[in-house]
DRENDO-108350 format. One record per residue (C-alpha): residue number from 1; x, z, y. Coordinates in steps of 0.05 Angstrom, whole numbers, padded with zeros to 5 digits. Example, Ala and Ser with C-alpha at 12.3 -4.5 7.8 and 13.67 -1.06 7.14 Angstrom:
residues 2
+------+--------+--------+--------+
: resi :      x :      z :      y :
+------+--------+--------+--------+
:    1 :  00246 :  00156 : -00090 :
:    2 :  00273 :  00143 : -00021 :
+------+--------+--------+--------+
END
This chain:
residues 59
+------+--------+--------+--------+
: resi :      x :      z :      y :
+------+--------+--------+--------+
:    1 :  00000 :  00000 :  00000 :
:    2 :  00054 :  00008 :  00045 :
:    3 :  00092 : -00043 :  00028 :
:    4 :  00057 : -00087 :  00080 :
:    5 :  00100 : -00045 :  00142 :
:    6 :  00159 : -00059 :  00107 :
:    7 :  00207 : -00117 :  00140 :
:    8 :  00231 : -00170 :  00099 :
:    9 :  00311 : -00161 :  00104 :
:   10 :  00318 : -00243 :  00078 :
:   11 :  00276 : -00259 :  00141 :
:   12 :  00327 : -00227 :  00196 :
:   13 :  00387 : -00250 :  00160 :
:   14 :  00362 : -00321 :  00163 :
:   15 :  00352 : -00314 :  00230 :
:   16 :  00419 : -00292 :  00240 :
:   17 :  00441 : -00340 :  00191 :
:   18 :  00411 : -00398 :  00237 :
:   19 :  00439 : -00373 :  00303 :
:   20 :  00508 : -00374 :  00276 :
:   21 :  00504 : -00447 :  00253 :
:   22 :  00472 : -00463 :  00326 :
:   23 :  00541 : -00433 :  00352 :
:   24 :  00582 : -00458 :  00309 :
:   25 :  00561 : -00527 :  00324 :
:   26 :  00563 : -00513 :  00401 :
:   27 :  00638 : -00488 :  00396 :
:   28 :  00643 : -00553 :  00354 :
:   29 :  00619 : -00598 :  00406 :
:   30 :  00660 : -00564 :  00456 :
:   31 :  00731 : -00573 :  00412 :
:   32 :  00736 : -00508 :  00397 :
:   33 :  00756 : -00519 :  00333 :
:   34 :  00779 : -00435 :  00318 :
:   35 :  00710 : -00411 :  00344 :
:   36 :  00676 : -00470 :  00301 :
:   37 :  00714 : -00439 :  00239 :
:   38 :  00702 : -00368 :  00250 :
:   39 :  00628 : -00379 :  00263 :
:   40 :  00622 : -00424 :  00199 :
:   41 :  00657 : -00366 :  00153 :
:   42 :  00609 : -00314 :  00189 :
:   43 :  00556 : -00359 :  00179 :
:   44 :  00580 : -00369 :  00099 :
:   45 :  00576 : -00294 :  00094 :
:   46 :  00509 : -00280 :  00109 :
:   47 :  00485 : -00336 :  00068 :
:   48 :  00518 : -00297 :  00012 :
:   49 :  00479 : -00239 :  00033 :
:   50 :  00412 : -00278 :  00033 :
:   51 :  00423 : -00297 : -00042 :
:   52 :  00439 : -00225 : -00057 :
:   53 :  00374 : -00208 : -00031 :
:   54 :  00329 : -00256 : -00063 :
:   55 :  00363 : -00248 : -00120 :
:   56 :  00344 : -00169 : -00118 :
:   57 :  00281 : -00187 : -00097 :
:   58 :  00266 : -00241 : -00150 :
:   59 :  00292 : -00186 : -00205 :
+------+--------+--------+--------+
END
């Protein structure tokens, strides 16, 4: 019953997950090839964190 209040944790990280790749492509566009890569790997990490959760989720 109260499950309905709870948040979905998959939901915000894919949010997150999104506005990394939005500023990894803007550092991209601008040449800044460092940010581009550190945004990407941050960006790899939480994705890696969404399959965790689903995965706990699914199970």
């Amino acid at each position: 019953m109260f499950g309905l209040f709870k948040r979905n944790p998959v939901k915000q990280l894919r949010v997150q997950y999104d506005s990394k790749l939005e500023q990894a492509m803007h550092a991209q566009r601008k040449g800044d090839i460092k940010g581009y890569a550190e945004l990407t790997s941050e960006s790899e990490n939480i994705w890696q964190q969404i399959v965790l959760a689903e995965r706990q989720k699914s199970a």
